[in-house]
MARBA-643164 format. One record per atom (N, C-alpha, C): z negated, y, x; atom name; residue number from 0. Coordinates in pm, 1 decimal. Example, Ala and Ser with C-alpha at 12.3 -4.5 7.8 and 13.67 -1.06 7.14 Angstrom:
# MARBA-643164
+----------+----------+----------+----+-----+
:        z :        y :        x : at :   i :
+----------+----------+----------+----+-----+
:   -780.0 :   -569.0 :   1319.0 :  N :   0 :
:   -780.0 :   -450.0 :   1230.0 : CA :   0 :
:   -780.0 :   -330.0 :   1320.0 :  C :   0 :
:   -708.0 :   -225.0 :   1285.0 :  N :   1 :
:   -714.0 :   -106.0 :   1367.0 : CA :   1 :
:   -787.0 :      3.0 :   1290.0 :  C :   1 :
+----------+----------+----------+----+-----+
END
This chain:
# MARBA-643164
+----------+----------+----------+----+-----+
:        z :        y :        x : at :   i :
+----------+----------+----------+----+-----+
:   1347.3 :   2496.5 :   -789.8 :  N :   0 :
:   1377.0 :   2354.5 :   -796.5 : CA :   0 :
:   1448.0 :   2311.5 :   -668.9 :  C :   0 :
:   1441.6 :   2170.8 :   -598.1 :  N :   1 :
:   1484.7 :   2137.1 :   -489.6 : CA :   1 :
:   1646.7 :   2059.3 :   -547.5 :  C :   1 :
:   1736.7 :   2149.1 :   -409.9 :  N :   2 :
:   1798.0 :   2073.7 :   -423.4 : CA :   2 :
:   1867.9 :   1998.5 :   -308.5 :  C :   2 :
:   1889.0 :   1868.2 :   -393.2 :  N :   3 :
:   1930.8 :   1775.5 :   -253.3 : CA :   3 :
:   2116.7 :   1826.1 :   -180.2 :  C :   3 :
:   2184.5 :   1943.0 :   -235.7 :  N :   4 :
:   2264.1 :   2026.0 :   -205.6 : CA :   4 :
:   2230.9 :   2074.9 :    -58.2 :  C :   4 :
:   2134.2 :   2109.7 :    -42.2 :  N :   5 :
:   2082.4 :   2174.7 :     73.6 : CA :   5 :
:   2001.9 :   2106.6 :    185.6 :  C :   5 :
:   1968.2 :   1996.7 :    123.9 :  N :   6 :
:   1889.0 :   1882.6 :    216.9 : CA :   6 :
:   1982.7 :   1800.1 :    326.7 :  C :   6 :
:   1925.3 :   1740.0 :    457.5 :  N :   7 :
:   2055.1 :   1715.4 :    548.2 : CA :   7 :
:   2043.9 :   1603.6 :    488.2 :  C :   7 :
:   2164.5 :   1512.9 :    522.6 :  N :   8 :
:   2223.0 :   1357.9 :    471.3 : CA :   8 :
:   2128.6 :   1295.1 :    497.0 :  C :   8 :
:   2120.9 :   1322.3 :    656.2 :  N :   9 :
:   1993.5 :   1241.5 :    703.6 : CA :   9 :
:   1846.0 :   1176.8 :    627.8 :  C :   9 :
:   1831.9 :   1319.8 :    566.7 :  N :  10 :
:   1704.2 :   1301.7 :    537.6 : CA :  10 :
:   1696.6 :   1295.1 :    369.8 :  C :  10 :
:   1850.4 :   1305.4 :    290.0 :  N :  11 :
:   1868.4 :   1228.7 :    171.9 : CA :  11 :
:   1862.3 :   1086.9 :    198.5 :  C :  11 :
:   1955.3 :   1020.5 :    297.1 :  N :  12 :
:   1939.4 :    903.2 :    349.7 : CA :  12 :
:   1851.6 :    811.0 :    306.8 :  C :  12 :
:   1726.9 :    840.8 :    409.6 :  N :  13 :
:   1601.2 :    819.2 :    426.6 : CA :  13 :
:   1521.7 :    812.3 :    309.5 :  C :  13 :
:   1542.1 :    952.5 :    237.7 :  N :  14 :
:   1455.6 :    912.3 :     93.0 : CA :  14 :
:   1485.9 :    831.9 :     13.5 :  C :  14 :
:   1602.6 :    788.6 :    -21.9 :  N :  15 :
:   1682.5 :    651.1 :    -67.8 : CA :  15 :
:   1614.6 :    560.8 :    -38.3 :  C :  15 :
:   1612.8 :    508.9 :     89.1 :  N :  16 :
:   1634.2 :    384.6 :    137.5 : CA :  16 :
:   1453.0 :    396.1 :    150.2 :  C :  16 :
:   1384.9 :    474.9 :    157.6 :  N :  17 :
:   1228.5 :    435.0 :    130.2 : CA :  17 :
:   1189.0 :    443.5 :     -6.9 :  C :  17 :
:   1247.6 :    459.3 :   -128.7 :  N :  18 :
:   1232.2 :    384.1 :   -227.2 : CA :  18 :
:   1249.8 :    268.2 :   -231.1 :  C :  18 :
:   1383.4 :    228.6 :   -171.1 :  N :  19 :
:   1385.9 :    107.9 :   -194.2 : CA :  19 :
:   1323.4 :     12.1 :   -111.6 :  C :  19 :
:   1218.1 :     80.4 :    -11.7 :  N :  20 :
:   1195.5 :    -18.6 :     79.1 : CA :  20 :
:    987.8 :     12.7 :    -47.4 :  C :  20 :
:    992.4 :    104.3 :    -98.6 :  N :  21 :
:    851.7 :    103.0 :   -200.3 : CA :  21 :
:    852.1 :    -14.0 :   -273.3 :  C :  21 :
:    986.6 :    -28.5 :   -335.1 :  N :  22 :
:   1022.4 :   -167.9 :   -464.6 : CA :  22 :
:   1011.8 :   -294.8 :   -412.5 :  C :  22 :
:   1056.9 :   -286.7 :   -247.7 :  N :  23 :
:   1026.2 :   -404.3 :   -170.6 : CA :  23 :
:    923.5 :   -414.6 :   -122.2 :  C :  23 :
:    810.7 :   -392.7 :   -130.2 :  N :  24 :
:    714.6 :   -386.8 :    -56.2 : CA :  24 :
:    635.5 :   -416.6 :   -181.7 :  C :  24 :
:    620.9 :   -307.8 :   -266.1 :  N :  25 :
:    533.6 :   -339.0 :   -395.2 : CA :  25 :
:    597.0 :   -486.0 :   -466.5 :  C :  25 :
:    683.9 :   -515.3 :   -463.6 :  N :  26 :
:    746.8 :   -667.9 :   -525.2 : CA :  26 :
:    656.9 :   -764.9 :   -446.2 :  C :  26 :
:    660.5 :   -765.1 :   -346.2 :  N :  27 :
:    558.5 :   -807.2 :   -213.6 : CA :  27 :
:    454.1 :   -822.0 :   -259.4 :  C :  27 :
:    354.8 :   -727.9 :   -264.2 :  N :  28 :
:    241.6 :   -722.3 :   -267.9 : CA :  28 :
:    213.2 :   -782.4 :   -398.7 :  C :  28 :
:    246.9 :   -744.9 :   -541.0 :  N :  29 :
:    241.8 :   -788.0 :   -668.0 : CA :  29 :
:    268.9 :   -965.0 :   -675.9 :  C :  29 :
:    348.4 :  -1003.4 :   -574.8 :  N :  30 :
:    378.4 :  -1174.4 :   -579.9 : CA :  30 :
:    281.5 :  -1194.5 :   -530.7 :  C :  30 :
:    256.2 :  -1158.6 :   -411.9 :  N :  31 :
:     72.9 :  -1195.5 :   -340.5 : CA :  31 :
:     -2.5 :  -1170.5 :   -462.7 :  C :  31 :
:    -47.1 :  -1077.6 :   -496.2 :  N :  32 :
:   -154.6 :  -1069.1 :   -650.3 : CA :  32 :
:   -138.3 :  -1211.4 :   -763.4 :  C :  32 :
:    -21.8 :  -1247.1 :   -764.2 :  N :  33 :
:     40.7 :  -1343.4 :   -889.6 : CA :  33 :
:     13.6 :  -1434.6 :   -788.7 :  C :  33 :
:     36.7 :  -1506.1 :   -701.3 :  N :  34 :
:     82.1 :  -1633.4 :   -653.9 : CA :  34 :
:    -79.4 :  -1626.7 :   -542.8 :  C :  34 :
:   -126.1 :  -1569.9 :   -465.2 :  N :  35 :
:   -197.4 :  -1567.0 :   -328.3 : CA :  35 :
:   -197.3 :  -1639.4 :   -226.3 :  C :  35 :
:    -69.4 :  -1648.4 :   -213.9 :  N :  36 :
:     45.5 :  -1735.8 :   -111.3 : CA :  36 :
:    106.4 :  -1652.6 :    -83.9 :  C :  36 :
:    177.0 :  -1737.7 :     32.3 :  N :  37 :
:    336.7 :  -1660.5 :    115.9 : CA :  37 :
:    428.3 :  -1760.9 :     38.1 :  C :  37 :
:    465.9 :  -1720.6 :    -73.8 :  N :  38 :
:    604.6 :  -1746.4 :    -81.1 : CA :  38 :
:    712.7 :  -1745.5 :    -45.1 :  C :  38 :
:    827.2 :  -1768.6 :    -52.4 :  N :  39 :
:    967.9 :  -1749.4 :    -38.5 : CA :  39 :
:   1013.2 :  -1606.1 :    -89.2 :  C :  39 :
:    985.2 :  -1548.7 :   -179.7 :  N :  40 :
:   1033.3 :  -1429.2 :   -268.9 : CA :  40 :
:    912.1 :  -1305.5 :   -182.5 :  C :  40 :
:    795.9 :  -1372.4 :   -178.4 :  N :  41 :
:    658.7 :  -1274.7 :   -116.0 : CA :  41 :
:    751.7 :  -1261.5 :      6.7 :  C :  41 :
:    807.0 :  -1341.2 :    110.1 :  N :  42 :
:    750.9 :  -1311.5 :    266.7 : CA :  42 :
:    932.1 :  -1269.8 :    266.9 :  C :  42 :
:   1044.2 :  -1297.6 :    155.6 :  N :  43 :
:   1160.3 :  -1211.1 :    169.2 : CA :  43 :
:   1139.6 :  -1041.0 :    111.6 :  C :  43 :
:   1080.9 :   -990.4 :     32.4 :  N :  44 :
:   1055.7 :   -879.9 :     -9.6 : CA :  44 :
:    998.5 :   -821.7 :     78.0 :  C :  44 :
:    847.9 :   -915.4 :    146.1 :  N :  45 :
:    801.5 :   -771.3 :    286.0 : CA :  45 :
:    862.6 :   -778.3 :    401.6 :  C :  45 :
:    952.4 :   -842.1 :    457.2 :  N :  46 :
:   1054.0 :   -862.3 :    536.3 : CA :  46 :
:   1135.3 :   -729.4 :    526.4 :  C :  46 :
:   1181.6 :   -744.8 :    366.0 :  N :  47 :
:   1286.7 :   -660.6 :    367.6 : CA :  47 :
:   1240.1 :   -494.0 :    346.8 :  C :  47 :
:   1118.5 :   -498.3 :    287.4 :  N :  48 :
:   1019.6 :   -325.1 :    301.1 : CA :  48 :
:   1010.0 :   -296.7 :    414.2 :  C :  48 :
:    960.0 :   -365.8 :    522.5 :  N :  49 :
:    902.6 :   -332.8 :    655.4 : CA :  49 :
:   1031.5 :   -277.6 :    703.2 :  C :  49 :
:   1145.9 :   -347.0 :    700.7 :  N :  50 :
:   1296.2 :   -306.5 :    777.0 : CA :  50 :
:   1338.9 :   -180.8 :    707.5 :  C :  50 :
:   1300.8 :   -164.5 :    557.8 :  N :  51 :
:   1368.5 :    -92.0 :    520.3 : CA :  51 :
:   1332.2 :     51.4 :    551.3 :  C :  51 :
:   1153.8 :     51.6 :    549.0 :  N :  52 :
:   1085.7 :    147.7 :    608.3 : CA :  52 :
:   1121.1 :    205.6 :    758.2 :  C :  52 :
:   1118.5 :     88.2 :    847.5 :  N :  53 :
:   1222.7 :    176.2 :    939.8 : CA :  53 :
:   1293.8 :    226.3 :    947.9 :  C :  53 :
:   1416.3 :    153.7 :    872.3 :  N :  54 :
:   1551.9 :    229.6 :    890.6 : CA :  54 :
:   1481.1 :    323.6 :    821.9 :  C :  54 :
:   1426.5 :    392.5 :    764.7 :  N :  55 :
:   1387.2 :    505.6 :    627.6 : CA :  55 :
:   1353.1 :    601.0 :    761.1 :  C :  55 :
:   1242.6 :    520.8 :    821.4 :  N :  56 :
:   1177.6 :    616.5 :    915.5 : CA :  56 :
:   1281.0 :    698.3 :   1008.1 :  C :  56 :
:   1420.5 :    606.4 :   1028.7 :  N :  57 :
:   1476.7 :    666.2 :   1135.9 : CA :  57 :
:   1528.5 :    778.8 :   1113.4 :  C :  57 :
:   1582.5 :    763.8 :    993.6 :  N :  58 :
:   1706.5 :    846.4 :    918.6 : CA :  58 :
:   1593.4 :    968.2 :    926.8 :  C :  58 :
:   1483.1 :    946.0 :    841.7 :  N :  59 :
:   1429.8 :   1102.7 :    845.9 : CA :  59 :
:   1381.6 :   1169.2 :    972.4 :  C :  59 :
:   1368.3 :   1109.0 :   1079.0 :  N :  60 :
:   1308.2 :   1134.1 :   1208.6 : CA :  60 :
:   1478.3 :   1250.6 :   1237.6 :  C :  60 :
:   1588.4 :   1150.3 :   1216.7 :  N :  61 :
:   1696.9 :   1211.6 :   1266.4 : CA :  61 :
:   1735.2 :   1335.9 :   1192.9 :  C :  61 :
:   1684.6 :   1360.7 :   1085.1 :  N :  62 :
:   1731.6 :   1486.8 :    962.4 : CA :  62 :
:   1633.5 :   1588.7 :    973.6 :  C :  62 :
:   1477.6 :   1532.5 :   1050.9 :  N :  63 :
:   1433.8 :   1651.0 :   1070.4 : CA :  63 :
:   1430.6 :   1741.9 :   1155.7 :  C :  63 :
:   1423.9 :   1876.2 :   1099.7 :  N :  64 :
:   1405.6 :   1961.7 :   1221.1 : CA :  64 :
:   1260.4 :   1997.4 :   1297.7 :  C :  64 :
:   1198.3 :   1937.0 :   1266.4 :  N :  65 :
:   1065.0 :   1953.9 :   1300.8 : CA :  65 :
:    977.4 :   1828.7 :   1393.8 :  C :  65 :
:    903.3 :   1841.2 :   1478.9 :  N :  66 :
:    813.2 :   1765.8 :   1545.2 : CA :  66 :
:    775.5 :   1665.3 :   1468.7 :  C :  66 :
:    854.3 :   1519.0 :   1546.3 :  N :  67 :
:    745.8 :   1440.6 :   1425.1 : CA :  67 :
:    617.4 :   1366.5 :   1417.9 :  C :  67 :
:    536.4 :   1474.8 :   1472.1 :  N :  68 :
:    348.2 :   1456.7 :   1440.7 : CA :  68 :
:    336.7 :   1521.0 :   1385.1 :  C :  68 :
:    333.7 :   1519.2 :   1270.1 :  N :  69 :
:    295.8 :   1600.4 :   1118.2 : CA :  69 :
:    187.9 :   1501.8 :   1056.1 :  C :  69 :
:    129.8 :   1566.2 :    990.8 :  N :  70 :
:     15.3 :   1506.3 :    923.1 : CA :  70 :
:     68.8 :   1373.6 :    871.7 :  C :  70 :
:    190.9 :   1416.0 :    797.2 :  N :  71 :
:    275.5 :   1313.2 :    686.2 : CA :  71 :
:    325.7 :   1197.9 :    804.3 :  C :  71 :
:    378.4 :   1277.8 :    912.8 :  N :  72 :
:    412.4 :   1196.1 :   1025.2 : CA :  72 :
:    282.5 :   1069.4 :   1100.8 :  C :  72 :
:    207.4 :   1117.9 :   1082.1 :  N :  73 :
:    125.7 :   1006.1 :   1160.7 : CA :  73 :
:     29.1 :    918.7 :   1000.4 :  C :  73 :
:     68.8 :    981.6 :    924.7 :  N :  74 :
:     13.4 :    919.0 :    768.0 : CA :  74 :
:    101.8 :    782.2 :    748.4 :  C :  74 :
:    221.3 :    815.9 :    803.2 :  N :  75 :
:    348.5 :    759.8 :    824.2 : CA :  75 :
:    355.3 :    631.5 :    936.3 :  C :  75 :
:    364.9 :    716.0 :    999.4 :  N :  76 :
:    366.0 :    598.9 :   1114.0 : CA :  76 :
:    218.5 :    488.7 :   1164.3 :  C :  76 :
:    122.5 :    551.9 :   1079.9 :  N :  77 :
:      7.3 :    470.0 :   1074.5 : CA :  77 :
:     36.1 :    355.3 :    987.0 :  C :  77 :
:     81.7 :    395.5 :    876.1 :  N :  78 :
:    143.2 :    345.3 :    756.6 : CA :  78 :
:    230.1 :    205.3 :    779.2 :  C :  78 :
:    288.2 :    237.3 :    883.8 :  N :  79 :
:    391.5 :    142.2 :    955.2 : CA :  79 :
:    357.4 :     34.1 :   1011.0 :  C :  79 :
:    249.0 :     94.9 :   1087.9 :  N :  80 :
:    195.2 :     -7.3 :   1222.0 : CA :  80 :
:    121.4 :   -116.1 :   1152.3 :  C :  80 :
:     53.3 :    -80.9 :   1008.7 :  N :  81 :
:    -16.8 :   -160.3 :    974.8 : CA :  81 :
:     46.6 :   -232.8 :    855.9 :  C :  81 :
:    190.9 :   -171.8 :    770.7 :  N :  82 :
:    271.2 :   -255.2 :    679.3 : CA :  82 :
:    339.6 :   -367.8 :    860.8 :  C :  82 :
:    347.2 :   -334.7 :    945.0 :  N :  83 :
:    408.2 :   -463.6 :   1010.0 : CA :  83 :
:    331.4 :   -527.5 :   1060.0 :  C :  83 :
:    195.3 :   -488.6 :   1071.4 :  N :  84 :
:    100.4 :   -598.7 :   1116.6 : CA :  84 :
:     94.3 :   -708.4 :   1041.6 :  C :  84 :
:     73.7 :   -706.0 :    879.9 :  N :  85 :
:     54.0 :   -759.7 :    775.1 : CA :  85 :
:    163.7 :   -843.1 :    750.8 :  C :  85 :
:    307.3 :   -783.5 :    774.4 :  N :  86 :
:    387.2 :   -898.8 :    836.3 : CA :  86 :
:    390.1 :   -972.1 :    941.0 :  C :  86 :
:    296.1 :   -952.6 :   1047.7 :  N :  87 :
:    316.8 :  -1034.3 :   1151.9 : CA :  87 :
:    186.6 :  -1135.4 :   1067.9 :  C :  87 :
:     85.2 :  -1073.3 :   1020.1 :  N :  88 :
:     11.7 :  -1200.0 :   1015.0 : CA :  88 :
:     66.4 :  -1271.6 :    872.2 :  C :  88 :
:    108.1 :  -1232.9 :    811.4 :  N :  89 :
:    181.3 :  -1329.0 :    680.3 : CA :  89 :
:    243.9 :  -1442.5 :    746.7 :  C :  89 :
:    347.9 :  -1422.2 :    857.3 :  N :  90 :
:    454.0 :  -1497.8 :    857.5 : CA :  90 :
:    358.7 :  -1577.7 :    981.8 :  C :  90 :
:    263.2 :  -1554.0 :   1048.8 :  N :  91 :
:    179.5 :  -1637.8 :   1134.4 : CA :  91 :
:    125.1 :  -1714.2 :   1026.3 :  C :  91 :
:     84.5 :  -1737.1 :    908.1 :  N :  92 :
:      3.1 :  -1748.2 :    865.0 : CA :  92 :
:     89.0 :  -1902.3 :    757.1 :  C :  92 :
:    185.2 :  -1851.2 :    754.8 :  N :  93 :
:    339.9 :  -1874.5 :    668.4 : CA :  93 :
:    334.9 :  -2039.6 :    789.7 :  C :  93 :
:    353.6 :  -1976.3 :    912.3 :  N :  94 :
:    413.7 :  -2072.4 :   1006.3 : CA :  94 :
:    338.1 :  -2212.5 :   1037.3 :  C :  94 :
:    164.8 :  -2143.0 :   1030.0 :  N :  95 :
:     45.3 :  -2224.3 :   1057.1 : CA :  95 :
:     -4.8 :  -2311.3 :    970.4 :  C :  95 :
:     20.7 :  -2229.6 :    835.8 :  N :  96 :
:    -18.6 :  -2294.9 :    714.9 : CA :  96 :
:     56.1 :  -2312.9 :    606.5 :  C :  96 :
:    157.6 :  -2309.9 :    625.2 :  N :  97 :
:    274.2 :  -2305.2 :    536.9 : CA :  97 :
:    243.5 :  -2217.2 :    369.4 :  C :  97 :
:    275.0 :  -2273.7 :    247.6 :  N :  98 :
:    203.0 :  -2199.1 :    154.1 : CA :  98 :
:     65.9 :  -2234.2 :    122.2 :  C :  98 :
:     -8.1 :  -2224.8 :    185.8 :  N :  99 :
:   -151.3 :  -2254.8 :    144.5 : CA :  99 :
:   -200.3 :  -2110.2 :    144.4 :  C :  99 :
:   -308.3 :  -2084.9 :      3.7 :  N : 100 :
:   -365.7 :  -1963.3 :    -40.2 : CA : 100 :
:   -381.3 :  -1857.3 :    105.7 :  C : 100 :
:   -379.9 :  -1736.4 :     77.0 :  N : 101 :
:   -411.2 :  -1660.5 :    191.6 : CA : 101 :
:   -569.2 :  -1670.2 :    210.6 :  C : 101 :
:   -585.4 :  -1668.8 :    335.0 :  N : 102 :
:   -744.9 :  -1675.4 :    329.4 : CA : 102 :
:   -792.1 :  -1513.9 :    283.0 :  C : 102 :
:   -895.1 :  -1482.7 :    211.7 :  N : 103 :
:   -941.4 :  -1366.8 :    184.7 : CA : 103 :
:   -973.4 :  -1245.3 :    268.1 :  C : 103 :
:  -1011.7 :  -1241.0 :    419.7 :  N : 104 :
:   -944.9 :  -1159.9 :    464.8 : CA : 104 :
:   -813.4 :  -1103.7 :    495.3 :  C : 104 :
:   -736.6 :  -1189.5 :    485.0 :  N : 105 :
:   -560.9 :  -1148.4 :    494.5 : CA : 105 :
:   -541.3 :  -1095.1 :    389.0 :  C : 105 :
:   -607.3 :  -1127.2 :    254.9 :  N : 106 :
:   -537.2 :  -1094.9 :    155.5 : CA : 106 :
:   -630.9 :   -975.7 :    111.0 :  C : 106 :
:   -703.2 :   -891.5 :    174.0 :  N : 107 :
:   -764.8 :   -830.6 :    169.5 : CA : 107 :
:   -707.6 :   -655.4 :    262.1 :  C : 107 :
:   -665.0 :   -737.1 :    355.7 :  N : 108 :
:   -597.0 :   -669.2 :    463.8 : CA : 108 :
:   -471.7 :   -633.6 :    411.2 :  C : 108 :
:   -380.6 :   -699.2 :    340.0 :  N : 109 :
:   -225.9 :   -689.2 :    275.9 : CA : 109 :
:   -273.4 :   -579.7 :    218.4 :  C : 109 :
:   -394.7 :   -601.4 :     77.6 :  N : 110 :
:   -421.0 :   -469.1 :    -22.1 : CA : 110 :
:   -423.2 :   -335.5 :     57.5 :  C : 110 :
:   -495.4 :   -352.0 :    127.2 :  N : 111 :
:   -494.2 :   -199.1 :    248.0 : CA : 111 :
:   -429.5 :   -156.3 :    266.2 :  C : 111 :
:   -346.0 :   -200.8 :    410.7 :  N : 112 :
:   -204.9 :   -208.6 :    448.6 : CA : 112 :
:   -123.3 :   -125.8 :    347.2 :  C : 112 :
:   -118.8 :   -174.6 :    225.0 :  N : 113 :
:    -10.0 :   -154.4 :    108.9 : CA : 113 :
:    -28.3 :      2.1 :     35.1 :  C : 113 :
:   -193.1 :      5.4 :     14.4 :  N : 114 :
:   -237.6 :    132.3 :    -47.4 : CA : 114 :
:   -244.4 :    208.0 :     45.4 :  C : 114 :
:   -261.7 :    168.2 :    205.5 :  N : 115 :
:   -221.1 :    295.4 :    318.6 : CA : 115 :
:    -69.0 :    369.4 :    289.5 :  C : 115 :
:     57.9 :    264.1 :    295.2 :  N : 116 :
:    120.8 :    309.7 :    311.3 : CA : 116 :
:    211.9 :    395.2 :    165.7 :  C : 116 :
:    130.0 :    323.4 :     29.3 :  N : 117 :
:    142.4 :    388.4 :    -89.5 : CA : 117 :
:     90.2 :    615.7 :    -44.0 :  C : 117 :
:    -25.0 :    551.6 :     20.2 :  N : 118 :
:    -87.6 :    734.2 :     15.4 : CA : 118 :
:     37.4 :    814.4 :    105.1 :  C : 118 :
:     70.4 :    730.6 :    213.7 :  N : 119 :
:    215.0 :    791.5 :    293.4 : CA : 119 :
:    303.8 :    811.2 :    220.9 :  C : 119 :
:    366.2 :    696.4 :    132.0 :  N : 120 :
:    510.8 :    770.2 :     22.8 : CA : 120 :
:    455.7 :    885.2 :    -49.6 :  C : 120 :
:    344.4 :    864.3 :   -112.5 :  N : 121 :
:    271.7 :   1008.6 :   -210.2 : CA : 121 :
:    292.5 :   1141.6 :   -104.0 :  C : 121 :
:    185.8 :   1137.7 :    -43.7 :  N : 122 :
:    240.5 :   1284.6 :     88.3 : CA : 122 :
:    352.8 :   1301.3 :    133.5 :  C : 122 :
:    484.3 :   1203.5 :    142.3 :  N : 123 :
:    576.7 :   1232.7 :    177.9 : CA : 123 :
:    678.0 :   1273.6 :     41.4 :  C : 123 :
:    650.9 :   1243.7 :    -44.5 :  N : 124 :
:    689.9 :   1357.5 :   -254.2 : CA : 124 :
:    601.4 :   1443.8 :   -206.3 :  C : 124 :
:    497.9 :   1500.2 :   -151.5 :  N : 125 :
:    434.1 :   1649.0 :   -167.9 : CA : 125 :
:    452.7 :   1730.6 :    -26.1 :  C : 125 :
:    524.8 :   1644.1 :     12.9 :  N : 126 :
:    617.4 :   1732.1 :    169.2 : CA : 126 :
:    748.8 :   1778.3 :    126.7 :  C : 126 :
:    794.1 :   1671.6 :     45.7 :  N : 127 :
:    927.9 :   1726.5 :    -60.5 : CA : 127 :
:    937.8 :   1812.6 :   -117.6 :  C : 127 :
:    865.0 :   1807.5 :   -205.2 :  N : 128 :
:    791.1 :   1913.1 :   -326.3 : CA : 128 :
:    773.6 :   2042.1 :   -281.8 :  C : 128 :
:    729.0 :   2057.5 :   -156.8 :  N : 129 :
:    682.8 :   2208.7 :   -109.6 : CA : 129 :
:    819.4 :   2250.0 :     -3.3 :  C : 129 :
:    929.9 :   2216.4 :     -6.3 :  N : 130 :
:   1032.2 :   2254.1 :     28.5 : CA : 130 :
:   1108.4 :   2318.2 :    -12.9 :  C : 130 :
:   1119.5 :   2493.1 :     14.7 :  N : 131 :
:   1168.1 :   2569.6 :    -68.1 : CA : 131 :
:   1346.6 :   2604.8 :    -29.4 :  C : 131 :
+----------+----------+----------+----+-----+
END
């Protein structure tokens, strides 16, 4: 059994704070599903995932001892590039069109984006998991 006894702060840290940046992100995405607008509650929740995912990212970058191009690592940081794209075009989109429906490629692109970076938290519990 793992224990977080033996794990560095760092990278307890990190696993924290990318749950909570999962709850923010999935709150996100689920208001887009309910509403298919940029809301107020939509475009504060992926605001606050995208940031939180960084800071997440940093903390574990800093706790690990290992190279970070790992499979999980670029699952990861792919993961990233495209949860902040999806904020850049929300809040372009936010700015241009205020709340008017997302057009169907954006909101097509968010779903992606979201289930990319869902398969990254999953591999990063089975990078956990195999830590003896």
């Amino acid at each position: 059994m793992l224990s977080l006894a033996i794990m560095n702060p760092f990278l307890i840290t990190g696993m924290i704070i990318v749950v909570v940046a999962l709850g923010s992100y999935t709150t996100a995405v689920v208001t887009a599903l309910k509403w298919r607008r940029p809301t107020a509650v939509m475009r504060g929740f992926l605001t606050a995932g995208v940031g939180l995912d960084a800071t997440a990212t940093a903390f574990m970058i800093a706790g690990s001892r290992r190279i970070p191009l790992t499979f999980h690592g670029l699952l990861g940081y792919s993961a990233f590039l495209l949860m902040a794209t999806d904020l850049f075009l929300t809040w372009r989109h936010y700015r241009r069109h205020k709340t008017e429906p997302f057009p169907a490629r954006l909101y097509r692109y968010s779903l992606a984006a979201y289930s990319w970076w869902v398969l990254a938290f999953v591999a990063g519990i089975i990078v956990v998991l195999m830590i003896k």
